[in-house]
Backbone bond lengths (Angstrom), bond angles and torsions (degrees), N, CA, C in turn:
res aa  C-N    CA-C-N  psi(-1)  N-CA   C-N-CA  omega(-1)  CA-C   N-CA-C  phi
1 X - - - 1.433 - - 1.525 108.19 -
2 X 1.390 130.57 134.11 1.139 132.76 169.18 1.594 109.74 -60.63
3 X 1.751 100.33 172.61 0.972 82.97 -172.23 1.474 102.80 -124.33
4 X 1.344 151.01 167.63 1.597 135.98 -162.66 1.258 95.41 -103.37
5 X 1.353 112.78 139.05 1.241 146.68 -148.90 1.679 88.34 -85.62
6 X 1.462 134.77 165.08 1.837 124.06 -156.18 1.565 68.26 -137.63
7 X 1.587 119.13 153.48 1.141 112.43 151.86 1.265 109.19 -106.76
8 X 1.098 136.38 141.84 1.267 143.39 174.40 1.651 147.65 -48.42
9 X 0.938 118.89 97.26 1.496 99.20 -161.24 1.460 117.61 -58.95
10 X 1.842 129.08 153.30 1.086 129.22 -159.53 1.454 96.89 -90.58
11 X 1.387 92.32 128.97 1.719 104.60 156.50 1.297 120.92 -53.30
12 X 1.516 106.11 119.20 1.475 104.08 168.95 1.660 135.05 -44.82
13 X 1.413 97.71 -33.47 1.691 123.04 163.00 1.392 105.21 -11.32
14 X 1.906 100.07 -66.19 1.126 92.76 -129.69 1.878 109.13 -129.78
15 X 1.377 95.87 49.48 1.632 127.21 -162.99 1.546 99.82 -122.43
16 X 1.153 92.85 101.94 1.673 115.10 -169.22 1.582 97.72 -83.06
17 X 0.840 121.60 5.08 2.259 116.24 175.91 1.355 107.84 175.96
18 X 1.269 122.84 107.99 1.302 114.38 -166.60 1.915 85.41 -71.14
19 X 1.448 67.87 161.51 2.397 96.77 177.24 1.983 96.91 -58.50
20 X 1.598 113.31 133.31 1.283 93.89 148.73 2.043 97.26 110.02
21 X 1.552 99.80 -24.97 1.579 100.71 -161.65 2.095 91.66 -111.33
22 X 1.121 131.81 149.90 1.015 135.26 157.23 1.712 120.09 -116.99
23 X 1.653 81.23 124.63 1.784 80.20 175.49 1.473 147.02 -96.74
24 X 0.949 164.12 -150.43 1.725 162.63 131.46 1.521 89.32 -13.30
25 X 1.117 126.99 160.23 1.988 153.31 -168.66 0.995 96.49 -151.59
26 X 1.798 123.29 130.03 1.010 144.75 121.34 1.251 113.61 -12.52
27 X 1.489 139.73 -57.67 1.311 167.46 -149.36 1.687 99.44 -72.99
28 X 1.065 111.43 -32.10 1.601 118.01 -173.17 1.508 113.29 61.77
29 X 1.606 107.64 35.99 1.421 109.82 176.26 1.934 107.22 -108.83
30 X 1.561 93.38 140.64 0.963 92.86 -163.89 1.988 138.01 -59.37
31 X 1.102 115.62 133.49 1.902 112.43 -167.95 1.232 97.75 -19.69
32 X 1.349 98.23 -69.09 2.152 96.26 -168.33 1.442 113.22 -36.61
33 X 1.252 90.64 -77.92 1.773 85.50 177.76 1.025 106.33 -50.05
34 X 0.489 114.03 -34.53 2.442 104.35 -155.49 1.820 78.63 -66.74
35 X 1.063 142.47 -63.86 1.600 156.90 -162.46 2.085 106.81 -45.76
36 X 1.391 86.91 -34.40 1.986 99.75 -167.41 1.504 82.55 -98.59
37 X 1.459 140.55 -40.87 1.522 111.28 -159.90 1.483 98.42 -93.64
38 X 1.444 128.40 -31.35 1.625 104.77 150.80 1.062 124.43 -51.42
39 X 0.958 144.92 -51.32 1.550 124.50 173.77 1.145 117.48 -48.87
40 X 1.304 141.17 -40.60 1.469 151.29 -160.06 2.028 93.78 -81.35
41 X 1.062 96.63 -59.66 1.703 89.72 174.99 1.307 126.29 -82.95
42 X 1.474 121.32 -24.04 2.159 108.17 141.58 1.340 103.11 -51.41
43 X 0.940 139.97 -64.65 1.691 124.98 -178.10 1.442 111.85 -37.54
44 X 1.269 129.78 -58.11 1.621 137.37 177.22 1.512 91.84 -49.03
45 X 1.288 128.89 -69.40 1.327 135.32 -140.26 1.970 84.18 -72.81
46 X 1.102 124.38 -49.25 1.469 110.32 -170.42 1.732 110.36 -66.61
47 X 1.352 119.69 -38.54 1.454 111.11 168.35 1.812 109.67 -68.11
48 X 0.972 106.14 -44.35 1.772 94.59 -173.54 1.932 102.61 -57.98
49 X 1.416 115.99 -52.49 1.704 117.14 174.60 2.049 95.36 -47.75
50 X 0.982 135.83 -38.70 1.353 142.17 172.41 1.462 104.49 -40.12
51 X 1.603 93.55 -83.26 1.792 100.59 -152.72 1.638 96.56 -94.22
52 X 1.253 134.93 11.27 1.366 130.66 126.50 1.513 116.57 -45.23
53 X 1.626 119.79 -81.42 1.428 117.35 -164.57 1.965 102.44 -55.52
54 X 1.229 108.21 -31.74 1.779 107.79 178.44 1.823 105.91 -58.90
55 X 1.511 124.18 -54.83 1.053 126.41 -168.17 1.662 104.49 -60.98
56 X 1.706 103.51 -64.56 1.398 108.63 178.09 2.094 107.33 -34.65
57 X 0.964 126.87 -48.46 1.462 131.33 -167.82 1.608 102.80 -75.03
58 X 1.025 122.55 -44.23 1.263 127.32 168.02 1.591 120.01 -46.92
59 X 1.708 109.21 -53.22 1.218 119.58 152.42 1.466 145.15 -17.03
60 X 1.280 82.83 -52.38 1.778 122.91 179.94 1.512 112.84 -71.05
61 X 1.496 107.84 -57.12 1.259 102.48 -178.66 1.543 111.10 -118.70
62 X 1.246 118.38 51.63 1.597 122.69 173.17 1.682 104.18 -84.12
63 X 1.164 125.28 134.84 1.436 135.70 -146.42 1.512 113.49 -150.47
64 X 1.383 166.45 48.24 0.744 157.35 57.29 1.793 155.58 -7.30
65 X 1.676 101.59 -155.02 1.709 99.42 -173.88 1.517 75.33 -104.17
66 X 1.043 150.24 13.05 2.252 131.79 -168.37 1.950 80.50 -140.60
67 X 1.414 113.73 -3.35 1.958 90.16 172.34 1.439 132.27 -25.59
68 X 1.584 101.65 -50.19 1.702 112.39 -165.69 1.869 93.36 -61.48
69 X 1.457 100.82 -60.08 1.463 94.21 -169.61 1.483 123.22 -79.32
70 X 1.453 120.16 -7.42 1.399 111.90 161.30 1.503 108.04 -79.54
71 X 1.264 124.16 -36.77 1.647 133.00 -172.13 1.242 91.06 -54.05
72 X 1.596 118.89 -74.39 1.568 117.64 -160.10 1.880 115.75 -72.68
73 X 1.193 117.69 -1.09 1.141 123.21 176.94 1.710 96.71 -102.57
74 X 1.345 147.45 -40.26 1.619 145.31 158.11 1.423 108.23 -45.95
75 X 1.545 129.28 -27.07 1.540 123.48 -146.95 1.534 97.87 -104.93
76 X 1.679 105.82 -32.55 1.379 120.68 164.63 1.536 105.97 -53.89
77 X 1.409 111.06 -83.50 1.565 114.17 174.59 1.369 106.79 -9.04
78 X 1.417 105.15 -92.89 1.404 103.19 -172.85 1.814 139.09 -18.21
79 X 1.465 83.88 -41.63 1.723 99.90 -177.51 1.445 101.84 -63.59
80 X 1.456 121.47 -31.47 1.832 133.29 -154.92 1.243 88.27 -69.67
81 X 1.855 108.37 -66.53 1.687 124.15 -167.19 1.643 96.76 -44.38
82 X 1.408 114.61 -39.08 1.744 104.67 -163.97 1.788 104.40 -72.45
83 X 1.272 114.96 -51.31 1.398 110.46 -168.70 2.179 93.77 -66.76
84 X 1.143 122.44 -24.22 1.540 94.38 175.71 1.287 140.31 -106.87
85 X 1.948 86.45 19.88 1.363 113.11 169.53 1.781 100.19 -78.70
86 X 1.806 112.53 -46.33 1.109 113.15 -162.43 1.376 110.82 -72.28
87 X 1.384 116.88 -29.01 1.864 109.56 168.97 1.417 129.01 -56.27
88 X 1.775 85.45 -40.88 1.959 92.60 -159.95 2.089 92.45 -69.75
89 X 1.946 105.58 -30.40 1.744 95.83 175.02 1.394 106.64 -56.54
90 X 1.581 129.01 -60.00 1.505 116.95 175.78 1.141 120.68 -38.41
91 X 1.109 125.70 -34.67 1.679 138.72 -175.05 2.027 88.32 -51.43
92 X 1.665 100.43 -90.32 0.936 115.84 -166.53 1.500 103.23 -22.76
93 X 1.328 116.65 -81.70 1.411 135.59 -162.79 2.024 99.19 -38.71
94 X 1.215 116.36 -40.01 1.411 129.25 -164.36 1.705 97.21 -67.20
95 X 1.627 113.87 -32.11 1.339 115.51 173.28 1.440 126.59 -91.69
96 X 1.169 127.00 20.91 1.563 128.58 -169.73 1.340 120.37 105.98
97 X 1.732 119.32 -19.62 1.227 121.08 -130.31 1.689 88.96 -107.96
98 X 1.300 103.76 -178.62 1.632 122.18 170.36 1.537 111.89 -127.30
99 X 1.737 127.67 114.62 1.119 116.59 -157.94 1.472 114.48 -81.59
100 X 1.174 136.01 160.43 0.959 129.39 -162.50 1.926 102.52 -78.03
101 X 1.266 124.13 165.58 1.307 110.51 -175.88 1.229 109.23 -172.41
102 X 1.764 125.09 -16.69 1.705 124.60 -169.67 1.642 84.57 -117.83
103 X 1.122 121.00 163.43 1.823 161.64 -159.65 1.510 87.83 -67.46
104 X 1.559 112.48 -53.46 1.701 112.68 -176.05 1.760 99.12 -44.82
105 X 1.346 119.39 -68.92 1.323 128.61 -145.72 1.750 98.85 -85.03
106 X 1.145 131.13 -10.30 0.989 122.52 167.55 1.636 112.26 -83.00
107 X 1.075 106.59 -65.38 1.648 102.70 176.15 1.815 113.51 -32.84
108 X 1.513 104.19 -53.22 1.102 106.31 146.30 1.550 136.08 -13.33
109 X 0.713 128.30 -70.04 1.285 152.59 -143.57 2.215 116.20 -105.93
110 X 1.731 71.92 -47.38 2.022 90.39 -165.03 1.703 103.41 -36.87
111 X 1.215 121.53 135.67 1.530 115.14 141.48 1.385 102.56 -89.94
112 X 1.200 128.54 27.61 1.663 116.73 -178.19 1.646 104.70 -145.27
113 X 1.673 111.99 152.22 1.320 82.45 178.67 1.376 112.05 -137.01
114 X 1.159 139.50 -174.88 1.348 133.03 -107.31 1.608 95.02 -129.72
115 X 1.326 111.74 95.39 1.449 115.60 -175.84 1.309 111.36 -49.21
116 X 1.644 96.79 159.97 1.470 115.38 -177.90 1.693 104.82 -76.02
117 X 1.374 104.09 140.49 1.724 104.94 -172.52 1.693 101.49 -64.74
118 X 1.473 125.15 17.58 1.692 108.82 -178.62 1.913 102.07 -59.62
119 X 1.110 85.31 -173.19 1.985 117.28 173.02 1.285 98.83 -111.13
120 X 1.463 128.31 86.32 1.393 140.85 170.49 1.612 106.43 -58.98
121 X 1.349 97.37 170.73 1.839 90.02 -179.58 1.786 70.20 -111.53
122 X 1.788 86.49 172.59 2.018 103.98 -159.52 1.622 101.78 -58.94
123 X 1.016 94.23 -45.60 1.882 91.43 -150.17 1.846 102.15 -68.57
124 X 1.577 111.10 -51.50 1.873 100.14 159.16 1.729 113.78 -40.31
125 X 1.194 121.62 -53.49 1.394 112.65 172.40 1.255 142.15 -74.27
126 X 1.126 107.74 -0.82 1.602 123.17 134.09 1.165 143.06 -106.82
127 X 1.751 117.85 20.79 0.832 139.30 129.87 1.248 122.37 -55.32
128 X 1.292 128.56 -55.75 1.527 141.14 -140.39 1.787 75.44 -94.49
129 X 1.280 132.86 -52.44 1.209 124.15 -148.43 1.931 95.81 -71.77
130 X 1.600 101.28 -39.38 1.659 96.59 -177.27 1.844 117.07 -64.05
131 X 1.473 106.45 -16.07 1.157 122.14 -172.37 1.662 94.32 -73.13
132 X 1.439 123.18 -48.82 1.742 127.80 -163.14 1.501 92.51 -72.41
133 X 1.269 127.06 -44.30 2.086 135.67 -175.51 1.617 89.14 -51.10
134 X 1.420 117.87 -50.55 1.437 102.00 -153.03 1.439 111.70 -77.83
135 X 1.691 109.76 -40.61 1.155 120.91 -176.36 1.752 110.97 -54.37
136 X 1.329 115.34 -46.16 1.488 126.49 -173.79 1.695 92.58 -71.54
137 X 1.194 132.07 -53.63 1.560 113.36 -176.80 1.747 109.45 -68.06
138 X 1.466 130.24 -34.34 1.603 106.77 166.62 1.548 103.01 -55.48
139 X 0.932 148.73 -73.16 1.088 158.27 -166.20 1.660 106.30 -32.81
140 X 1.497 117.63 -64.17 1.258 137.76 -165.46 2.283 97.74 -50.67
141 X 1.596 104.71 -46.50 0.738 124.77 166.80 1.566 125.48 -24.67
142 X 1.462 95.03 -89.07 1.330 106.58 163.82 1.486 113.90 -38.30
143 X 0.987 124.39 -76.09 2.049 135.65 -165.05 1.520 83.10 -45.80
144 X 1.302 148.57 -4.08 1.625 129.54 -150.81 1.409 76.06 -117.40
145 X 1.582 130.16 -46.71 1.330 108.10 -159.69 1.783 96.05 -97.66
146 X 1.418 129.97 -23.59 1.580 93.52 148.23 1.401 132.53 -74.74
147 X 1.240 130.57 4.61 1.740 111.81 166.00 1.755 104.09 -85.96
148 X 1.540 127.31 -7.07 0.949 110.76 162.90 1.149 138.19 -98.05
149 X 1.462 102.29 -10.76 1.749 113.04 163.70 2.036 102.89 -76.13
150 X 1.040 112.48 -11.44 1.584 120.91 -167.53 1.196 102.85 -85.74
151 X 1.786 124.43 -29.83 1.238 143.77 -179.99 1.991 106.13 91.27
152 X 0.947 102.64 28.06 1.659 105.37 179.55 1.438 110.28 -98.75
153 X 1.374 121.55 73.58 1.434 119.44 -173.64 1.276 110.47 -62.11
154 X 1.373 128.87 -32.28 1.841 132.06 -179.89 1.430 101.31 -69.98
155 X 0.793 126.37 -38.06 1.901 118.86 -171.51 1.726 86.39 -89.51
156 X 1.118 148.82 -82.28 1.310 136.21 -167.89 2.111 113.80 -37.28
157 X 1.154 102.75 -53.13 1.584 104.28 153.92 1.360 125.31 -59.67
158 X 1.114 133.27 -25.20 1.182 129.97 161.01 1.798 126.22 -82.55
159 X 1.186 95.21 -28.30 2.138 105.18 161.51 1.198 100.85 -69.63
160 X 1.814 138.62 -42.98 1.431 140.36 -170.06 1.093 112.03 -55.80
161 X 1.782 109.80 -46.45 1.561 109.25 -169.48 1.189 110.44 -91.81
162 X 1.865 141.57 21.06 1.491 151.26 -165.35 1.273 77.56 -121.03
163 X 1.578 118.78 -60.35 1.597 103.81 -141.21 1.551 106.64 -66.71
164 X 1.707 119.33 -32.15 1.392 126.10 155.03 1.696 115.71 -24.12
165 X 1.361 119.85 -66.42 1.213 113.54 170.98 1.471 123.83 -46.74
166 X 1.430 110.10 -63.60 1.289 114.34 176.35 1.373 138.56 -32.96
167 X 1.980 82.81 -34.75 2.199 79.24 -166.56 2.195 77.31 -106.34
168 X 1.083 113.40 21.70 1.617 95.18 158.77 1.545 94.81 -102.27
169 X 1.127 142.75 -56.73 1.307 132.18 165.86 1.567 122.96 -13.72
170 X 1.325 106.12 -72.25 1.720 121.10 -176.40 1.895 82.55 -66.89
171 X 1.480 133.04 -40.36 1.671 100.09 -176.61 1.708 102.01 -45.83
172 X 1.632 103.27 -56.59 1.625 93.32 -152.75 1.674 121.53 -64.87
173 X 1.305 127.17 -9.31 1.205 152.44 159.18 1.400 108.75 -73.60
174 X 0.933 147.86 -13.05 1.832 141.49 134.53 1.339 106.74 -54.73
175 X 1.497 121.85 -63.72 1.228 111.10 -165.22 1.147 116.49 -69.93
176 X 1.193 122.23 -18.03 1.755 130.48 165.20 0.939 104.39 -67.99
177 X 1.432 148.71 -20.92 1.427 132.57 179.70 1.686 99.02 -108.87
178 X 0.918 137.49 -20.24 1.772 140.28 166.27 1.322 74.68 -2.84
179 X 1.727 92.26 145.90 1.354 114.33 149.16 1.567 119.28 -95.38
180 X 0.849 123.66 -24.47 1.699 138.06 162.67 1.783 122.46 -29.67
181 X 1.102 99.07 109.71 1.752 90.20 -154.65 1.637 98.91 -137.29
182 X 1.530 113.24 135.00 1.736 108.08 177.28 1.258 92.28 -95.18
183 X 1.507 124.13 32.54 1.698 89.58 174.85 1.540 74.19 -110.49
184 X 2.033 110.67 168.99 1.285 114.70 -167.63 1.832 80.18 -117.22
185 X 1.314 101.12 143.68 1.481 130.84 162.67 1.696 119.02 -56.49
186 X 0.791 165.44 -50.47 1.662 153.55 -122.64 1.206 90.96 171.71
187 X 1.599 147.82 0.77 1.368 129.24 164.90 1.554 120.53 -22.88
188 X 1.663 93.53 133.20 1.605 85.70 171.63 1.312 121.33 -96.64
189 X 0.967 132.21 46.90 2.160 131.74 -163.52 1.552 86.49 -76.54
C-alpha cells in the first residue's frame, strides 16, 4: 500500500505576512482604513469562494427540460464570481492585506453559509444561489459606502462595477424561478 504523501507544515522562516494582519500600502492609504476595507473585502472574497463552489455544484447537477440553459447560464456565473473573486484578492493584497483563501478564514469571514453537499432539486438551488447574490450585494453595498467615507475611491469603484454583475446575475435567477408559466396545469383536452 502506498503511503500518503504528509504535507508539510510551513516554516515560520519563511512567511512573509502572517494571514489576518495588514501592512504599510503602496497606495498611501491610510493603516486604519487600509485595516477596515480588508476586512470588508475578505468577507466578500469568503462569500463569493461560497456561492461560487454552490453555483459551480449546481451546475453539475442541474437536471431538467431548461438544463442546457440553466447549466450554461450557472457555468457562466461561476466564471463572473471567479474573475471578482480575483480582483477584489488583488484589491486586498494592493492594500497591505493577505486575502483570505483556506476554509479557516472563510468560515471566518462568510456572510453566507455553506450548503449542505445534498443533490437539491433545481428551483431550491436557485433559490439558495439567488438568496447568496442578494446577501453579497446588501453587503457589497455597505463596504462601497465605507470605502467612500474611508476615502478609497478605487476599491468603492471597483465593488460598483462587481455589484453591477451581481444584481444582473440574481436578475436572471428571478426569472428562472418566475412563477409564470405557458404550460396550463389541470387542462381538460
Amino acid at each position: 500500500m502506498a503511503s500518503t504523501p504528509h504535507l508539510r507544515k510551513p516554516d515560520a522562516d519563511h512567511v512573509r505576512q502572517e494571514w489576518d494582519t495588514v501592512e504599510e500600502n503602496a497606495l498611501r492609504i491610510d493603516p486604519t482604513a487600509a485595516e477596515r476595507i480588508v476586512e470588508a473585502l475578505n468577507s466578500e472574497l469568503s462569500g463569493l469562494y461560497i456561492l461560487f463552489n454552490q453555483v459551480r455544484k449546481h451546475h453539475w447537477l442541474v437536471e431538467g427540460s431548461e438544463s442546457g440553459d440553466v447549466g450554461d447560464f450557472l457555468e457562466d456565473a461561476a466564471d463572473r464570481l471567479t474573475e471578482i473573486t480575483d480582483d477584489l484578492a488583488l484589491r486586498v493584497h494592493a492594500l497591505g492585506g493577505v486575502p483570505v483563501c483556506g476554509p479557516m478564514g472563510i468560515r471566518q469571514h462568510a456572510p453566507i453559509h455553506i450548503e449542505a453537499p445534498h443533490h437539491y432539486d433545481v428551483r431550491s438551488s436557485l433559490d439558495r444561489d439567488l438568496d447568496g447574490y442578494a446577501t453579497l450585494a446588501v453587503q457589497i453595498r455597505e463596504h462601497i459606502e465605507l470605502a467612500d467615507r474611508l476615502g478609497d475611491d478605487a476599491t468603492s469603484e471597483l465593488l460598483r462595477d462587481h455589484l453591477t454583475t451581481l444584481e444582473a446575475d440574481a436578475h436572471t435567477l428571478e426569472r428562472y424561478l418566475a412563477d409564470d408559466t405557458l404550460v396550463q396545469h389541470g387542462s381538460t383536452n
